[in-house]
C-alpha positions as CSV (number, residue, x, y, z in Angstrom):
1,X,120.0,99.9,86.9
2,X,120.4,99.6,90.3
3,X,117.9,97.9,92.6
4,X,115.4,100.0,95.1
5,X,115.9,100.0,98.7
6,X,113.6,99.8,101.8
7,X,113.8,99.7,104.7
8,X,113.7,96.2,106.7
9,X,113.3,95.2,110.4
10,X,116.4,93.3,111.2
11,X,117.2,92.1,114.9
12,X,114.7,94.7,116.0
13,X,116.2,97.7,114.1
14,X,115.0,99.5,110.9
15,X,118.0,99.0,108.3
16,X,118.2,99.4,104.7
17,X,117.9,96.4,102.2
18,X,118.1,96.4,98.2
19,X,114.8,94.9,97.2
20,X,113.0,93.9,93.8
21,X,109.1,93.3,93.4
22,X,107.7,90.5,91.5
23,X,104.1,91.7,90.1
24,X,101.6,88.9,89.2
25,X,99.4,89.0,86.6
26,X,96.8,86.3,85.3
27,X,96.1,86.1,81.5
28,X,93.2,84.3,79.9
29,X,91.4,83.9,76.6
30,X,91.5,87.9,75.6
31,X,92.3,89.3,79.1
32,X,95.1,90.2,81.8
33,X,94.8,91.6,84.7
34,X,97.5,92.5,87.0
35,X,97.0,91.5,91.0
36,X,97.0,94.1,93.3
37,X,100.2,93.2,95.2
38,X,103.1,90.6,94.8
39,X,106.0,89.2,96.1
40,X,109.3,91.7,97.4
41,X,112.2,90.0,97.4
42,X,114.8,90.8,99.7
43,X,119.2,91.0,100.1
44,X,119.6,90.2,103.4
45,X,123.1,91.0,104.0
46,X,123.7,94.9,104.3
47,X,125.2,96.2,100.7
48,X,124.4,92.9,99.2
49,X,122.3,92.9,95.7
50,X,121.5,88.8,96.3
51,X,118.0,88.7,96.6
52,X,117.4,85.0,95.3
53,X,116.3,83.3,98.2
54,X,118.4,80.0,97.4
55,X,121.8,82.3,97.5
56,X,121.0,84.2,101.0
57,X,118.3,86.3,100.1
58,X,114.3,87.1,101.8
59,X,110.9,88.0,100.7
60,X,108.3,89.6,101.9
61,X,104.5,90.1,100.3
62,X,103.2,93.1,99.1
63,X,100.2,94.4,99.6
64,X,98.3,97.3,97.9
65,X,96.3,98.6,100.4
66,X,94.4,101.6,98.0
67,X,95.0,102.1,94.6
């Protein structure tokens, strides 16, 4: 499966990145509920699939702005 892409503002220019989005969800007693938004995490280097922070990658949070 290949990652999604988005586009990123990179030295003032709208480029491209592969991106993957971290979801959060709380759980307790009987219940989960998923947050509205997360963490996007981001390859920095154009055509790179590394988006771990501690090997060169970004993030970026996610909001859900109407669901």
């Amino acid at each position: 499966m290949k990652l999604s892409r988005a586009p990123v503002m990179v030295d003032g220019v709208m480029t491209p990145r592969h991106i993957d989005l971290r979801v959060f969800a709380l759980a307790g007693g009987q219940e989960t509920h998923v947050i509205p938004g997360g963490l996007t995490r981001v390859a920095m280097r154009e055509g790179s699939l590394v988006v771990n922070s501690s090997q060169g990658g970004g993030v970026k949070d996610t909001w859900v702005l109407n669901r």
